[in-house]
N, C-alpha and C positions, 0 to 999 in steps of 0.2 A: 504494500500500500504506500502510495505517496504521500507526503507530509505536504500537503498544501505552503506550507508557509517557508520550508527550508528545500521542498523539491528533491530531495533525497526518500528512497526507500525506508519506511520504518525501519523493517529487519534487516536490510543486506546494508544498505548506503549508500547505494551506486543512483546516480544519475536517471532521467528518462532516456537521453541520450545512449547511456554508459547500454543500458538495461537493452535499447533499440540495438545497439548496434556489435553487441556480446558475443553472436554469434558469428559476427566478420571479423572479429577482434582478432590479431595474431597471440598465439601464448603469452609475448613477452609482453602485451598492450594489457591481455586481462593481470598477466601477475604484479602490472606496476600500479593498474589499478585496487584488486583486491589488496597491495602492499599499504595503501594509502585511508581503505575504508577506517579501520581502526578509529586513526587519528578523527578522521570524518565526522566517525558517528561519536565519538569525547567531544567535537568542537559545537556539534550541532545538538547535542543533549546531553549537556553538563549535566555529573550526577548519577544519570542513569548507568546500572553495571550492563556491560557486554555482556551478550549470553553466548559468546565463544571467543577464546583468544584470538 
């Protein structure tokens, strides 16, 4: 689900973009993205714990 307000995925954190375009991604496009969610989803919802490292 997209978060209206911040445009990231609740649970993963990727983009609509990110999410559209996923499966053209090359390996090294998806792992620099998924390297980056982490930090993403700490900036965009202080507070809340990750539910996976």
């Amino acid at each position: 689900m997209l978060d209206a307000v911040t445009g990231l995925c609740e649970g993963c954190g990727r983009t609509r973009d990110e999410i559209g375009l996923w499966g053209s991604l090359s390996e090294a496009q998806r792992l620099a993205v998924m390297a980056a969610l982490p930090e993403r989803l700490r900036r965009a919802y202080p507070g809340r714990e990750a539910c996976a490292p």
